[in-house]
N, C-alpha and C positions, 0 to 999 in steps of 0.2 A: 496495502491490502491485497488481500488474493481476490480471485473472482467470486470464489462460495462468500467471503469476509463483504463484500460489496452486497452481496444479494440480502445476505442473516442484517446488512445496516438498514436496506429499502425496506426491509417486512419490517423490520423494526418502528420505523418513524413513519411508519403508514402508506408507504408508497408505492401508487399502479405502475408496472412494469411490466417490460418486454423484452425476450430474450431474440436477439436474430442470429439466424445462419452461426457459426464458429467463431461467437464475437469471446467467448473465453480465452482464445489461444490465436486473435489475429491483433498481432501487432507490428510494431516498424523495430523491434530489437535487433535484428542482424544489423539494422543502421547506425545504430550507437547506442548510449546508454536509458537507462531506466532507472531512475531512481538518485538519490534520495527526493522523494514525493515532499515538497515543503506547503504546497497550495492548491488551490482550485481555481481554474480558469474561466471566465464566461465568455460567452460568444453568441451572436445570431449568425444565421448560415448568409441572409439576402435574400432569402425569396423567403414568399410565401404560399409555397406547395406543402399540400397535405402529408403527404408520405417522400419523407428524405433520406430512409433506411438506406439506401445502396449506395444514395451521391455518398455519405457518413461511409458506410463501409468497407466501398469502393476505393475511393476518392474520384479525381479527374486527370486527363493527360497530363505527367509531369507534375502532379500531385498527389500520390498515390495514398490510399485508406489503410487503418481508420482515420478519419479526420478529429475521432475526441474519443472519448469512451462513452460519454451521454448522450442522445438524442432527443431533445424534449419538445413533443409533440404539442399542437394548439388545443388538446386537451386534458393537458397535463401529463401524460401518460411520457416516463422513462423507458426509454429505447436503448438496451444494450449491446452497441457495434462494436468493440474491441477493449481489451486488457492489456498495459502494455504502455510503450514507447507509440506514439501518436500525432499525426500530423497536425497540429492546430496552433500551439501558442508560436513558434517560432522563436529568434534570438529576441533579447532581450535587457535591461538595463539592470547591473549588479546591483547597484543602488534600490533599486526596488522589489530583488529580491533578497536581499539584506533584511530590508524592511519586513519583510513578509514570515522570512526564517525568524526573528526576534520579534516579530507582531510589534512591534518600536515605531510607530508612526501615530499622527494623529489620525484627522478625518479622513483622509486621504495622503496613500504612499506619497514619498519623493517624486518629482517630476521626472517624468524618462525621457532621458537625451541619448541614452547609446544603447547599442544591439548586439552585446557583444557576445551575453548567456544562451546557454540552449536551453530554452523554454521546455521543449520536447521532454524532456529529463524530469523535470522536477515540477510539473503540475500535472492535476487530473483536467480533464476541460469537458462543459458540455458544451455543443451546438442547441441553439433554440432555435427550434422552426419560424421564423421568420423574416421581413425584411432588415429592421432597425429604422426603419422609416417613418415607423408610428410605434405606439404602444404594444407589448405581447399580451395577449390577452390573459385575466387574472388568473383564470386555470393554470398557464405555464408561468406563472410569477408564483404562487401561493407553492408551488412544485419545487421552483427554485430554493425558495427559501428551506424547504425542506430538506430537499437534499444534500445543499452547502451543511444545514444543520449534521447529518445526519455524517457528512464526512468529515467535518472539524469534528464530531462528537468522538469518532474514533480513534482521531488522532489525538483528541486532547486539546485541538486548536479552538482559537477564540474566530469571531466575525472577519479576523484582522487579515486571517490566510486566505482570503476572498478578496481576486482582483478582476475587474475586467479587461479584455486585450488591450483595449485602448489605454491603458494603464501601464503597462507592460513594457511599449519600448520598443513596437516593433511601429514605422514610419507611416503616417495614413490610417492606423487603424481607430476608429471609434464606437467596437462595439463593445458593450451591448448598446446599442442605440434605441433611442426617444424617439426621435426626428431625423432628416435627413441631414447625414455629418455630425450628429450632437451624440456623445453618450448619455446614458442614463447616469444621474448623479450616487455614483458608487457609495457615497458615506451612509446614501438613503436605505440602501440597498443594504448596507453589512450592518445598519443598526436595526432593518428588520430581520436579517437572521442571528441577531445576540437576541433577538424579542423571541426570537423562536429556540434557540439553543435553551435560553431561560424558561422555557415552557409556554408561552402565549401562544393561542391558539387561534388567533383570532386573526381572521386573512386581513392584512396592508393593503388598500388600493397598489394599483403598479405607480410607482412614481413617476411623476408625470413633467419635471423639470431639467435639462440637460444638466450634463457635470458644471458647463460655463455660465453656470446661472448664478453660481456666490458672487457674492459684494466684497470676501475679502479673502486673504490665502496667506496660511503662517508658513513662513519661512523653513524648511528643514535641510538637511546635507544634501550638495549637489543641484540647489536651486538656482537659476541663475537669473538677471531679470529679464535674461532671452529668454529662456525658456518658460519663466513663467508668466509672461506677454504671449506665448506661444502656446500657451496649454486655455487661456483664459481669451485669446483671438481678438487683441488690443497689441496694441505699440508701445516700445519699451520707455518711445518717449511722453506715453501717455500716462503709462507705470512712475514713473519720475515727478511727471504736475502733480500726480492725484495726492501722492505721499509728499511731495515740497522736497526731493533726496536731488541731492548734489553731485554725489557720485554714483558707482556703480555698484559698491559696499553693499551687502545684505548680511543681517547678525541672524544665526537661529533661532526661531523663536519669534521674527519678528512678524509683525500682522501689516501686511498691506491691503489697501484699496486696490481692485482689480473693476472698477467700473466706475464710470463717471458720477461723481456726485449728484444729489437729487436735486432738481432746481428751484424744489417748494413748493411741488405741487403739478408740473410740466407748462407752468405759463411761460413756453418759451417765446412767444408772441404772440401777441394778441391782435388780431385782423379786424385793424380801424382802416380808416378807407384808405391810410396811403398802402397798407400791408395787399389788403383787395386789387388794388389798382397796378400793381407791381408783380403779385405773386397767381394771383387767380385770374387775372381778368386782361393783363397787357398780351396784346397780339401781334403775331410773329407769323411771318410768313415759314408754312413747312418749305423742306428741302423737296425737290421734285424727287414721285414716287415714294414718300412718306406721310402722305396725310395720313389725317384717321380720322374715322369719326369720333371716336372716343375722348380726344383734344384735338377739335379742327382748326384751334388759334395757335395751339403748340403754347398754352401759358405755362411757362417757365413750372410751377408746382408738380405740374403734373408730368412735365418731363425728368425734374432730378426723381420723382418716384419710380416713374418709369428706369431710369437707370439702374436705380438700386433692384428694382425688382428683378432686371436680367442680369445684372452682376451676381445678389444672390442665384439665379436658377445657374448660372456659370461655376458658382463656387462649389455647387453643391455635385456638377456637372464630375468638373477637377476630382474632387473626393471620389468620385465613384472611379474613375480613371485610375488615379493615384492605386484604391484597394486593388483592383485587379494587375497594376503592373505588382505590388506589395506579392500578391500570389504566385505571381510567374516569378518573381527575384527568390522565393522560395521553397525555389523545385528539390 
């Protein structure tokens, strides 16, 4: 698409826009290629500041603008920073854009294990004003869906050319994100923009479950059960019990369990008095300089929660570390 062919798509499919600064003719093309366009990228930026026009523009030290061609603002409103070859999606797994060139996938592309394509090349991408840390609010969702609509429309692509970065391939990345570290569940996402390519008008809640919320994951090219213990945040020896598999063997096509079995209801014990006596109520002297008042016997319950609970803030600590070293690896 040219830049007039992008504007004649937004008034088309109904959508508020904005032109900034010399976003028609600011691109990264003296850097390398442009083109052939097979996709659309999502993205949240990380914050949530009102106006992102220049960070977009711009970019930052050693990352130089545009960082997408979309800006999509928390009131839906499309911000046009650059035409062009574009800082945002990064390298990439062939595998899934394979996927993407052939729309040959199911709910979700191949799992990305390698970064070898230049993403820059061959997707459009917006930045969405926000963290990823919570939901976007439904203005810049009900926007999204439009205007993936509005650029598969012109290419003739299906839902299918709609990926988010975390998808992609490039290490650390999961946005567009839900929650902190989780993507948004992409299949939810490209089958409300087939709801809107097909004409439905009618705005989607923003979905509200990360991508690693499925119970089960089919098999396609390039899966491995590393990686797809890796993509779903379980262990591959966990991937193995759940399916009863002996080997390492995966057929295409096939459907595994990617989460523990339901145990009938969650009576995983039931606190009779030896359960009480053991778990809530045995008293343990703290370590000196660690009391609390919160558990001043240190019973054992409240300490594995307490673990998990700053393991999670640690993990999620890691993820934020990890995206920004991901950004300086590509300057």
């Amino acid at each position: 698409m040219t830049p007039s062919q992008i504007v004649a798509q937004l008034k088309k499919w109904g959508i508020k826009y904005a032109e900034y600064k010399s976003w028609e003719t600011h691109n990264r093309n003296h850097m390398g290629k442009w083109g052939p366009v097979n996709g659309f990228m999502v993205h949240h930026t990380g914050s949530d500041s009102k106006d992102q026009r220049e960070l977009l523009y711009s970019g930052i030290s050693g990352l130089p603008g545009p960082l997408c061609h979309f800006g999509l603002a928390q009131d839906g409103t499309v911000h046009l920073v650059g035409w062009g070859r574009a800082n945002h999606a990064g390298s990439g797994d062939p595998d899934v854009l394979s996927a993407v060139i052939n729309e040959s996938y199911g709910a979700n592309p191949p799992v990305d294990n390698q970064s070898s394509v230049d993403g820059n090349a061959r997707f459009y991408g917006v930045e969405i004003w926000y963290s990823g840390s919570h939901a976007m609010t439904s203005a810049q969702y009900a926007t999204l869906r439009k205007l993936a609509a509005a650029i598969c429309d012109f290419h003739g692509w299906s839902e299918k050319s709609v990926i988010g970065h975390g998808e992609w391939g490039s290490p650390g990345k999961w946005d567009p994100g839900i929650s902190s570290g989780k993507m948004m569940n992409m299949a939810e996402v490209r089958a409300d923009i087939k709801a809107t390519l097909g004409g439905s008008k009618t705005p989607d809640p923003v979905p509200s479950k990360p991508a690693d919320s499925a119970s089960t994951h089919t098999v396609v090219k390039g899966d491995t059960l590393y990686s797809i213990a890796k993509k779903y945040k379980v262990s591959v020896d966990n991937v193995k019990k759940w399916n009863g598999l002996k080997s390492d063997s995966l057929d295409i096509g096939q459907k595994l369990k990617v989460k523990a079995p339901a145990t009938g209801g969650g009576n995983v014990a039931s606190k009779d008095a030896t359960y009480k006596s053991v778990w809530d109520l045995d008293v343990a002297t703290p370590p000196k300089g660690r009391e609390t008042k919160e558990n001043p016997t240190w019973a054992p319950a409240s300490i594995l929660r307490g673990l998990y609970e700053n393991l999670d803030a640690l993990t999620k600590k890691v993820d934020e570390l990890s995206k920004k070293i991901d950004a300086l690896g590509n300057k």
